[in-house]
DOKOLMI-746134 format. One line per field, with one value per atom (N, C-alpha, C, CB): residue number from 1; y, z negated, x. Coordinates in pm, 1 decimal. Each point is the difference from the previous one (the first is absolute). Glycine has a CB too. Layout:
<pts>
num	[NUM;...]
y	[Y;...]
z	[Z;...]
x	[X;...]
</pts>
This chain:
<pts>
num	[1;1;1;1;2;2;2;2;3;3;3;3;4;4;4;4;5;5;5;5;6;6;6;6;7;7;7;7;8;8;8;8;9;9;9;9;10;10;10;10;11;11;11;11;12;12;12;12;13;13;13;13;14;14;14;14;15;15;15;15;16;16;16;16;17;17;17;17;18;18;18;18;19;19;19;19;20;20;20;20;21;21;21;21;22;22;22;22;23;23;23;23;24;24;24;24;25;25;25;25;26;26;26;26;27;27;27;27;28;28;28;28;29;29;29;29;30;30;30;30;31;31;31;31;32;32;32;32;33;33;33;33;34;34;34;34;35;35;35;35;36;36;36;36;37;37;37;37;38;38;38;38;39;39;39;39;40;40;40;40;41;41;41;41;42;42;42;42;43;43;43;43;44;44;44;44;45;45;45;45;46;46;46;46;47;47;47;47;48;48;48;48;49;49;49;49;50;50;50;50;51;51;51;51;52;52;52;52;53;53;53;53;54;54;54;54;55;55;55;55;56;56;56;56;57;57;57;57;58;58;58;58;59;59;59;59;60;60;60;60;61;61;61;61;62;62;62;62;63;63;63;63;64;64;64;64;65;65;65;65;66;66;66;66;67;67;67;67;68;68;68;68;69;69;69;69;70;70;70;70;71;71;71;71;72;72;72;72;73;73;73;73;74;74;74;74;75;75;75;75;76;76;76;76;77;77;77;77;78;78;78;78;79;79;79;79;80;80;80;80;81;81;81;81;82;82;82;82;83;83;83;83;84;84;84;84;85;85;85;85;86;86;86;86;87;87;87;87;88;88;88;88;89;89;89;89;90;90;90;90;91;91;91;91;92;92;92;92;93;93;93;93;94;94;94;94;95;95;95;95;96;96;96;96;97;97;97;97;98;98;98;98;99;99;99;99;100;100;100;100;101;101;101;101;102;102;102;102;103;103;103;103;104;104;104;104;105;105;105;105;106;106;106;106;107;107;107;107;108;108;108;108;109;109;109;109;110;110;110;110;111;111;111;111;112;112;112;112;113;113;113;113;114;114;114;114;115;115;115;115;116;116;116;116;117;117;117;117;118;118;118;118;119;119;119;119;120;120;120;120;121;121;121;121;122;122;122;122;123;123;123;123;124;124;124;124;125;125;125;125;126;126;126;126;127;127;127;127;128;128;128;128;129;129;129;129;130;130;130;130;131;131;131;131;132;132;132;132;133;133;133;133;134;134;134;134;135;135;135;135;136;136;136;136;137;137;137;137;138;138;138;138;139;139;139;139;140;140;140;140;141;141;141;141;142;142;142;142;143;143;143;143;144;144;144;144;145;145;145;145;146;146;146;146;147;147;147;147;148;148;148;148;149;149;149;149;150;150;150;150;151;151;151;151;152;152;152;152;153;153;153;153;154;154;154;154;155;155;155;155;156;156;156;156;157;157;157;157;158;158;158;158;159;159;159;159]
y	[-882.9;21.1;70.5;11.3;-65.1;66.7;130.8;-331.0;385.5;160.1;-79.8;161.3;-42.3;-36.6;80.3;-166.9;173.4;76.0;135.8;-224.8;324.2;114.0;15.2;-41.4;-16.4;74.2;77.9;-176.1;235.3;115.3;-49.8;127.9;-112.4;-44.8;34.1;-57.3;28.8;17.0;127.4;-281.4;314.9;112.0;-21.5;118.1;-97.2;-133.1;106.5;-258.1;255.0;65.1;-98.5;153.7;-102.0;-40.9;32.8;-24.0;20.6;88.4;-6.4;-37.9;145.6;-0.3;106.5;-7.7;-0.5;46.0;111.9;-201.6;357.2;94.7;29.1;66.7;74.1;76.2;33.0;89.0;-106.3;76.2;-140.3;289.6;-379.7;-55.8;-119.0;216.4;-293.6;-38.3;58.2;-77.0;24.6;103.6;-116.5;223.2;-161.9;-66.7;27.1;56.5;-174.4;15.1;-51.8;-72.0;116.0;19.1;-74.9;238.8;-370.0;-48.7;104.2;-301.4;311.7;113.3;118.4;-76.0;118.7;151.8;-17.7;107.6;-233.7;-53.0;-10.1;-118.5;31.7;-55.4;71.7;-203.1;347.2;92.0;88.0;14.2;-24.0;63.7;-24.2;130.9;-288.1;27.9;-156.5;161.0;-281.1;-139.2;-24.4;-17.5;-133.1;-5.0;-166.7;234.4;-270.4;-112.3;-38.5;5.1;-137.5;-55.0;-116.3;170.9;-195.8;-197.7;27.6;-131.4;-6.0;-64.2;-106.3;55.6;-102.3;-60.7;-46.4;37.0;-210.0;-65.6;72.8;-233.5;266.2;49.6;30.2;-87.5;241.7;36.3;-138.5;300.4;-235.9;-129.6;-111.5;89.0;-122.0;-168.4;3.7;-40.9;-113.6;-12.8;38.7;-151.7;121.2;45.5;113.8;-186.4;273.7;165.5;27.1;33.3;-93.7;90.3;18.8;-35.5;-97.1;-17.6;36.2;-165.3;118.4;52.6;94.1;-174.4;192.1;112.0;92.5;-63.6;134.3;122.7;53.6;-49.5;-34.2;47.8;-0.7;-137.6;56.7;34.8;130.8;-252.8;303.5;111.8;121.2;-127.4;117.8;115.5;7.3;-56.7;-36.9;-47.4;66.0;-299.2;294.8;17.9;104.0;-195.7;361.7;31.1;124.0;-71.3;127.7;101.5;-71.7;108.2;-212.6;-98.4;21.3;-177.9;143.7;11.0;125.8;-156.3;295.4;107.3;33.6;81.8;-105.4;56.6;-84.5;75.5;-156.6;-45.9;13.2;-132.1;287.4;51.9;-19.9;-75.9;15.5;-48.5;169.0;-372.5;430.9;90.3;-38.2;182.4;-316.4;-41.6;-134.8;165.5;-228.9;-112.2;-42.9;4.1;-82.1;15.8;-148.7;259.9;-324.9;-135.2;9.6;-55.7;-43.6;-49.2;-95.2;91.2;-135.9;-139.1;35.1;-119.5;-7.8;-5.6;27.6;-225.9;288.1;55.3;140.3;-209.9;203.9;143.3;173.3;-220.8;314.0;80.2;0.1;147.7;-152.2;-50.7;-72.8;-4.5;-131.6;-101.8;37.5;-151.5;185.1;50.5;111.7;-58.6;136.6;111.2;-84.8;229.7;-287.0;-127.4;-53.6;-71.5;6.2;-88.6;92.5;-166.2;257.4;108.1;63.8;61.5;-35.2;71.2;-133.4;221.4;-345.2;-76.7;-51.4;-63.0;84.9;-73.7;174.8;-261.7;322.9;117.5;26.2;-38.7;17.2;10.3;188.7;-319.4;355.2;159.4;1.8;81.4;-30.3;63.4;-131.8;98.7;-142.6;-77.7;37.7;-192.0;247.2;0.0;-103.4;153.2;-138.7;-113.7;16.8;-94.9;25.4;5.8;-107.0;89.3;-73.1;-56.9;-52.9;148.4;-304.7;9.4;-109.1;117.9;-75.6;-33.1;-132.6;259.0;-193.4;-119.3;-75.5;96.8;-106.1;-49.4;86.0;-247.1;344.6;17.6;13.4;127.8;-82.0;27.4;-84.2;146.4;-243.5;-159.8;-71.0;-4.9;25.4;-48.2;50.9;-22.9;180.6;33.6;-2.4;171.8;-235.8;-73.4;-104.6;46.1;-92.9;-131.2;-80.1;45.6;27.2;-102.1;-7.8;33.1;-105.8;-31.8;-124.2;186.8;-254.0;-149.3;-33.3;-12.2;-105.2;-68.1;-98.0;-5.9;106.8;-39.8;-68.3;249.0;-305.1;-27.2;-158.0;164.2;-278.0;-78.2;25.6;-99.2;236.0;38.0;109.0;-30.6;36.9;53.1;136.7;-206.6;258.5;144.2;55.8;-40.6;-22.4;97.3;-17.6;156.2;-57.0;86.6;66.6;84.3;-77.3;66.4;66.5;-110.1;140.7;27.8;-74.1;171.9;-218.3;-105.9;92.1;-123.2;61.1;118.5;-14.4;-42.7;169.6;85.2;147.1;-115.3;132.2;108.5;85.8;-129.7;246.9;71.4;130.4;-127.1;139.4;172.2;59.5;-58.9;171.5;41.0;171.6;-165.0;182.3;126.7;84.4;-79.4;227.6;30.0;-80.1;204.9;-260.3;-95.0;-128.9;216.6;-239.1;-98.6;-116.9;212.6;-306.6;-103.3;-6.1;-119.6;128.6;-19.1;-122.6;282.2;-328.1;-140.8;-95.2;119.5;-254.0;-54.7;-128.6;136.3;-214.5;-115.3;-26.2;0.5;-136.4;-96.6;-62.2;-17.2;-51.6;-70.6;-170.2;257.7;-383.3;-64.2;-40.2;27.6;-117.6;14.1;-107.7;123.0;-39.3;-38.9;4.2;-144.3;256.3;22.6;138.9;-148.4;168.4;195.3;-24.7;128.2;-98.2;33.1;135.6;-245.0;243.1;93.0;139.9;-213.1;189.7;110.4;129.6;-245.0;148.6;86.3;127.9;-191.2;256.6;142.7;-22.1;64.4;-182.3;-30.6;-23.0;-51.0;-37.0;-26.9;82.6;-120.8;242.5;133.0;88.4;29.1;-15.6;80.5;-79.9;115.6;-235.6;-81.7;41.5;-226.3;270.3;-1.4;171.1;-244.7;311.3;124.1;46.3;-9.9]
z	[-2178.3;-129.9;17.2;-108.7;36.9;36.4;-143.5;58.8;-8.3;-53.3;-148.2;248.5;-341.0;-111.0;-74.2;-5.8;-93.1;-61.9;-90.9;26.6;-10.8;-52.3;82.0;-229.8;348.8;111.0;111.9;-41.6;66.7;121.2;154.8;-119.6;156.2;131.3;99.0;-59.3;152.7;67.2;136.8;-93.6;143.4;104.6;110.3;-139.0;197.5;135.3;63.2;-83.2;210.4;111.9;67.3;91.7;-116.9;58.8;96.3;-155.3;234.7;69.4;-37.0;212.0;-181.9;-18.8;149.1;-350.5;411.2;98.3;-30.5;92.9;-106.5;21.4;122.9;-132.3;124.8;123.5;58.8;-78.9;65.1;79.1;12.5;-122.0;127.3;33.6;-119.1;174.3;-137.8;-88.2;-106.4;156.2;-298.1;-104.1;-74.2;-49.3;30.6;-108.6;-107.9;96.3;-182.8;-166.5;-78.2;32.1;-80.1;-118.1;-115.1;76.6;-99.9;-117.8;-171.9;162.2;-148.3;-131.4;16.6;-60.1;150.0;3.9;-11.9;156.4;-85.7;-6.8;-115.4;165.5;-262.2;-147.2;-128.4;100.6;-63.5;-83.5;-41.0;139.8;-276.8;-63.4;-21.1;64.9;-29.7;38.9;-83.4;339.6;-367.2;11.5;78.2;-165.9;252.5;93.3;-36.7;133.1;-38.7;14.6;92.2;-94.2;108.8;160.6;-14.0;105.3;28.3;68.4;70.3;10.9;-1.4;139.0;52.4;-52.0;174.9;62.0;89.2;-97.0;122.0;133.5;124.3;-69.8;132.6;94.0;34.4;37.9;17.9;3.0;66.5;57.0;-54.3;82.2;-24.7;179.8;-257.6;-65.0;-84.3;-40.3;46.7;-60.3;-141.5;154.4;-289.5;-128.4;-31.5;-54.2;171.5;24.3;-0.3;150.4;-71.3;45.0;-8.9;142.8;-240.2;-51.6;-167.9;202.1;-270.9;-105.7;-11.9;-66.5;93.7;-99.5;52.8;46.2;59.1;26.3;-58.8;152.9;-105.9;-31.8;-170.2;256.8;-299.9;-158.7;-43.4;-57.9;108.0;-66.4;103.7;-152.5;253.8;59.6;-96.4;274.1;-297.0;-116.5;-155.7;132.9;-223.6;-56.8;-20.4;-22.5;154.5;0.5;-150.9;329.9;-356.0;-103.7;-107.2;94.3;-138.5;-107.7;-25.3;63.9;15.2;-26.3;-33.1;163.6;-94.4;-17.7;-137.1;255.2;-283.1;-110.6;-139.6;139.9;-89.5;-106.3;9.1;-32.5;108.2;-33.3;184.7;-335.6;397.5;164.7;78.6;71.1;-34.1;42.2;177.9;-239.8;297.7;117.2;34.9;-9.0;125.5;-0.3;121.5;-135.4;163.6;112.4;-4.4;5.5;138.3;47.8;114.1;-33.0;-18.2;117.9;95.6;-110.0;212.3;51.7;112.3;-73.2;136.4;72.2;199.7;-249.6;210.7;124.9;43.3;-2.9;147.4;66.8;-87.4;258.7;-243.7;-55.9;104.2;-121.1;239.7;94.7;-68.5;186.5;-187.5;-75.3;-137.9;118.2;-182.1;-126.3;29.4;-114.1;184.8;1.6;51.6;52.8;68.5;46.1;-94.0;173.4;-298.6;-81.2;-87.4;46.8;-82.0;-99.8;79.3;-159.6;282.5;68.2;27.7;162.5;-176.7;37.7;-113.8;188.3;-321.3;-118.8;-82.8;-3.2;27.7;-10.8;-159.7;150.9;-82.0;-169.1;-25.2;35.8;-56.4;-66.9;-157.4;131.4;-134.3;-157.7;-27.0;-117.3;209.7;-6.6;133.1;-129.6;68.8;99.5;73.7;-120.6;224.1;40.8;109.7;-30.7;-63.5;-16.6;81.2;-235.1;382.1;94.5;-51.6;145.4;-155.3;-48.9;83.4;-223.8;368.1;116.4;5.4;43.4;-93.6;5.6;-109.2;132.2;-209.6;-179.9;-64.1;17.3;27.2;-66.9;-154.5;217.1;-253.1;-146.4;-62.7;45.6;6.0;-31.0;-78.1;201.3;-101.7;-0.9;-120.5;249.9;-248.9;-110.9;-130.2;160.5;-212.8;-107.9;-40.0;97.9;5.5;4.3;-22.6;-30.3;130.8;0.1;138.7;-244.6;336.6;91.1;53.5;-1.5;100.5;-1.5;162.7;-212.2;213.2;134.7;53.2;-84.7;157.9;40.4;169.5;-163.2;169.9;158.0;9.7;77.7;-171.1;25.6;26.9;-106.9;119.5;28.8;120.8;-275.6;294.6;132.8;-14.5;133.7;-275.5;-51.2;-22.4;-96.4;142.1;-44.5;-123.0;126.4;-179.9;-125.7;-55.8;121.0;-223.2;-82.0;-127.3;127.1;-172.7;-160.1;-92.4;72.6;-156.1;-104.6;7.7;-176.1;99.8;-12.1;-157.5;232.9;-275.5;-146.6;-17.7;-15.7;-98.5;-54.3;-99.9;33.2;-39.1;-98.7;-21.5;52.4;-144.7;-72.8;17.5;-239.2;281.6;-2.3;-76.1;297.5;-421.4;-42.4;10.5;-115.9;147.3;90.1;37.5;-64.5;175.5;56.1;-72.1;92.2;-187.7;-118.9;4.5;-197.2;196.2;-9.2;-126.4;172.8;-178.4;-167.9;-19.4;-56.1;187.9;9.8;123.5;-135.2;168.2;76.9;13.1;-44.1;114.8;51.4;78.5;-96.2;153.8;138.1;-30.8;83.2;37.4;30.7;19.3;132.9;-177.7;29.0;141.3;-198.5;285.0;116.5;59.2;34.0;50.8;61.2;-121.5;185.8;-327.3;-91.8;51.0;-192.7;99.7;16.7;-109.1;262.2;-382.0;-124.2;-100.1;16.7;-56.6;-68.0;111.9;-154.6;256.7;115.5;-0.1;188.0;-259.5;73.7;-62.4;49.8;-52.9;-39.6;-146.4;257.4;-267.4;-133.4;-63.1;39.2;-17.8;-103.4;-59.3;106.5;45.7;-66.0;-85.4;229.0;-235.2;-55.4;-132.2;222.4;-231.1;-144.6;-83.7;127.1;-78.1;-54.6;-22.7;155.0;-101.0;-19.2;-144.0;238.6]
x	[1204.6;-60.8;-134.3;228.0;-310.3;-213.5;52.4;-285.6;244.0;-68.1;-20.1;-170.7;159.7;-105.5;-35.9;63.2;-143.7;-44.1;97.9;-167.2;129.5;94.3;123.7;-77.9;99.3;117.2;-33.9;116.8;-50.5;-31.8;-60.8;214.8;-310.6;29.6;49.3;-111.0;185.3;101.8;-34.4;74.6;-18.8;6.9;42.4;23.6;-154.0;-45.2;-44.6;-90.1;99.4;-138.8;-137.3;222.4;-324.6;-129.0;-66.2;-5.4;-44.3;-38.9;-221.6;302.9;-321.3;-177.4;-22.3;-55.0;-72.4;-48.8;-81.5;25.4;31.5;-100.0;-111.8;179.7;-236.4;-56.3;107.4;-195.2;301.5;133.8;86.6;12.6;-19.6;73.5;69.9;-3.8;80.5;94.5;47.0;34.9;-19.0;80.5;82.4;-196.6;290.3;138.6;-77.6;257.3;-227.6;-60.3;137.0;-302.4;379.9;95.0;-70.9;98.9;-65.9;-80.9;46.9;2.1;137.8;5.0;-55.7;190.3;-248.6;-36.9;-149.4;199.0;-236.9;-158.1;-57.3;33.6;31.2;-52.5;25.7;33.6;59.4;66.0;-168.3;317.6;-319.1;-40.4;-169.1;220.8;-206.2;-213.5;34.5;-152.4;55.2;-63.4;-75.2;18.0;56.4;-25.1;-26.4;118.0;-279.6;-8.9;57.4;-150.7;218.0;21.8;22.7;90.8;-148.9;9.4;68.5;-192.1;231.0;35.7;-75.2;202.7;-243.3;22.3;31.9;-51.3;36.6;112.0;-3.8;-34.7;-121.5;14.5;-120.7;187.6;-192.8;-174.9;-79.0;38.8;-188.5;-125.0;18.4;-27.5;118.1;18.1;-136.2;304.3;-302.9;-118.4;-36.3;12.8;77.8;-27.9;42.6;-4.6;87.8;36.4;-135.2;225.0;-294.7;-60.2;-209.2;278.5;-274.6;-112.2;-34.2;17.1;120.1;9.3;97.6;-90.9;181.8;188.5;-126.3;389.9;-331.6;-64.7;-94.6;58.6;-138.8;-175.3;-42.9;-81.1;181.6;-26.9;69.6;-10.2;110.8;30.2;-36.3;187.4;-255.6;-109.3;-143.2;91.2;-81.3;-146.1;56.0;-81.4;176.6;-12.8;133.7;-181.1;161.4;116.3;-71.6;148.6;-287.4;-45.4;52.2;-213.0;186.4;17.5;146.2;-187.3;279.9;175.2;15.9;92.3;-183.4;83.2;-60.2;57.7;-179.0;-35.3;90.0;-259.3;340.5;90.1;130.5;-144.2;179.1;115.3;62.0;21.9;-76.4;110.3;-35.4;-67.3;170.7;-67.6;8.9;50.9;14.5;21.4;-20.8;127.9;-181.8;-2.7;78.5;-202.0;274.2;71.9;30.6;90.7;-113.3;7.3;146.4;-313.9;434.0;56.5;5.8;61.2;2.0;17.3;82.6;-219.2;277.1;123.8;-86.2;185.0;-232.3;-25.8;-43.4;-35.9;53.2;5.0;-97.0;11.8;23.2;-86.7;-152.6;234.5;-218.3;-116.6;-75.2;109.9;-68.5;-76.7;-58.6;145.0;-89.6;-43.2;-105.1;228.2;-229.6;-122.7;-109.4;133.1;-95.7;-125.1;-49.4;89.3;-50.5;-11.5;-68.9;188.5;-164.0;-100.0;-89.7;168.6;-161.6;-148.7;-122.2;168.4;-92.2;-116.3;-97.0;145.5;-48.4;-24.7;-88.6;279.0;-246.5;-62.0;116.2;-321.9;402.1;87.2;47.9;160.4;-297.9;26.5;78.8;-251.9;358.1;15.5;155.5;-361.9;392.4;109.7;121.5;-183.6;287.3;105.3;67.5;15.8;-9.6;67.8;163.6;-290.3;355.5;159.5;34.3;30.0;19.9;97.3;127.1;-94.3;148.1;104.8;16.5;7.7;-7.8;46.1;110.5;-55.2;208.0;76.4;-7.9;133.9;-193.4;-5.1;80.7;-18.7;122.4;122.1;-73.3;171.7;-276.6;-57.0;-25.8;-74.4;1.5;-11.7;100.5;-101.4;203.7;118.6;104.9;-60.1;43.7;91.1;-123.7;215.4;-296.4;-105.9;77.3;-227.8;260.2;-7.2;-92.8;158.3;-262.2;-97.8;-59.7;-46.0;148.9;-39.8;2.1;30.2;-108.8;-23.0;40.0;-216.4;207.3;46.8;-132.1;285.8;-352.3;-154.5;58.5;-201.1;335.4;-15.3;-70.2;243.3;-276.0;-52.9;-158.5;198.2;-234.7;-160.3;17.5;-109.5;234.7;30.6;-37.2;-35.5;99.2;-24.6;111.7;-188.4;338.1;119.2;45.0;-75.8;106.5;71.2;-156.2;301.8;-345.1;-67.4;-9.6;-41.1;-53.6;-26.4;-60.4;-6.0;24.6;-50.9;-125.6;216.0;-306.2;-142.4;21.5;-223.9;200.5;4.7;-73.0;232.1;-198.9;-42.4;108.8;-227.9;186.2;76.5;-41.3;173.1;-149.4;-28.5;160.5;-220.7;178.3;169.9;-48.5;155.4;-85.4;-18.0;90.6;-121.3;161.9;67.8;151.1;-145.8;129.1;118.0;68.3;43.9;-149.3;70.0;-130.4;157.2;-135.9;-97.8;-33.6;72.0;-202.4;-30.3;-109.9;34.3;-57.5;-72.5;11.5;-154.8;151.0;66.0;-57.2;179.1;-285.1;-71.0;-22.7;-50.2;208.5;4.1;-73.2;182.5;-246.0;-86.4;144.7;-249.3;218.3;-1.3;6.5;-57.0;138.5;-78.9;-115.3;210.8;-298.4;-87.7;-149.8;207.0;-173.2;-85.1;-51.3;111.8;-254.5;-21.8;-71.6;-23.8;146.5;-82.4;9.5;17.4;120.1;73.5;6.5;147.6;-143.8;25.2;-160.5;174.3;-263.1;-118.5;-0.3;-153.0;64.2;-74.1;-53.7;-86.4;2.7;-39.9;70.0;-137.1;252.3;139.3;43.7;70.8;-42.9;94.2;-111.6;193.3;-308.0;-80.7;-27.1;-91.9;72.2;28.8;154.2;-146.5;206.1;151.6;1.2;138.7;-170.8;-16.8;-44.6;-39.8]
</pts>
């Protein structure tokens, strides 16, 4: 069953890459008490990861907050390594980035996809969502192989 609008999201571990190392992220302890933007996508350095998702909501992360997001936070089904690579190269300041290594988060969404005919595994549908503390209060999959509803402008139009 996919997530939806006005249910809890589920209580998952993430991992994100400090100055110290590895850190566990508790998605209920994460999203408790703040609004939080967040994507997903399939998989960092992909091509529409990584020319548009990203870079539109590094682009328009003042714009989201000044309309209430006090976080912007990007997932995808790979390593927390990869993910810091993927934001130090893209220069993605002012966006967290959430390791969700085995999909297990993906997965308990239910929104995870079966990218092995591109020789990508298990993944994440690419989306978006507002989550106000721990409760989804907005929610736009992408179609697949679309990037419309997912972007920065969408969610800042809907805002």
């Amino acid at each position: 069953m996919t997530i939806s609008v006005g249910d809890t999201l589920p209580s998952v571990t993430l991992t994100r890459l400090t100055s110290d190392g590895r850190e566990p992220v508790d998605t209920a302890s994460y999203f408790k008490g703040r609004r939080v933007a967040l994507f997903a996508v399939p998989g960092a350095y992909t091509p529409t990861c990584s020319a548009k998702h990203l870079p539109g909501f590094v682009e328009k992360a003042e714009a989201l907050k000044a309309r209430g997001i006090d976080e912007i936070a990007c997932t995808a089904v790979n390593d927390p390594f990869v993910l810091e690579a993927w934001a130090k190269a893209s220069d993605a300041q002012g966006v967290t980035m959430l390791a969700d290594g085995n999909g297990d988060f993906a997965t308990a969404l239910g929104l995870d996809m079966d990218g092995s005919k591109f020789g990508m595994g298990r993944r994440s549908q690419r989306y978006a969502m507002v989550v106000n503390d721990g409760t989804v209060e907005s929610l736009f999959v992408e179609e697949p192989g679309e990037f419309r509803v997912s972007s920065a402008d969408h969610m800042l139009d809907t805002l």
